[in-house]
C-alpha positions as CSV (number, residue, x, y, z in Angstrom):
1,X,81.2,142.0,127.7
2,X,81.4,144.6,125.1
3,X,80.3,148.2,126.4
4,X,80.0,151.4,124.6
5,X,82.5,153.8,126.2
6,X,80.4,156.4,125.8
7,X,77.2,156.0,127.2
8,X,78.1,152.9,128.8
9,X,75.2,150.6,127.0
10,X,76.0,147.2,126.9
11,X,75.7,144.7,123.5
12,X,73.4,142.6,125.7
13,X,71.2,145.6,126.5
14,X,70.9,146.2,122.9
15,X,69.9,142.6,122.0
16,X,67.3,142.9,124.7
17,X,65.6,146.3,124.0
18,X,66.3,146.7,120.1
19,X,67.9,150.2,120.4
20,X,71.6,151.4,120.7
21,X,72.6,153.9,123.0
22,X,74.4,156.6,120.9
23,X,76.2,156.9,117.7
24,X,79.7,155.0,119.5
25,X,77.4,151.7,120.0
26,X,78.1,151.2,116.0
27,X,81.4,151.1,117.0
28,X,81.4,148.5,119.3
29,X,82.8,145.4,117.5
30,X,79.7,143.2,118.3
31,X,77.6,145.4,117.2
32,X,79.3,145.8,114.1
33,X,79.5,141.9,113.6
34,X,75.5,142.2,113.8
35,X,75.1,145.0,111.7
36,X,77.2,143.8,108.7
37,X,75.8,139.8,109.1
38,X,72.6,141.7,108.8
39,X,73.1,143.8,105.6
40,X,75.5,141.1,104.2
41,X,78.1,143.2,104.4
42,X,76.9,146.3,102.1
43,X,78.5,149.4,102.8
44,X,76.2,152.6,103.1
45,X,76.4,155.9,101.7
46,X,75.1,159.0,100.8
47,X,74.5,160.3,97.5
């Protein structure tokens, strides 16, 4: 199961309720997986 060591929210969890627990959640590599599937694998930044 992957967990954020942070604030402890699960990937599960996330899935469920739509919202990530704190900024280490990105981290997590499942989320990650979902995010990039999601944007097709764009990479974001700042102007």
């Amino acid at each position: 199961m992957d967990k954020c060591p942070k604030c402890g929210t699960t990937f599960e969890e996330i899935l469920e309720n739509g919202f990530v627990g704190c900024e280490k959640c990105y981290e997590m590599p499942s989320v990650k997986k979902a995010v990039d599937k999601m944007f097709n694998n764009k990479k974001h930044k700042i102007n």
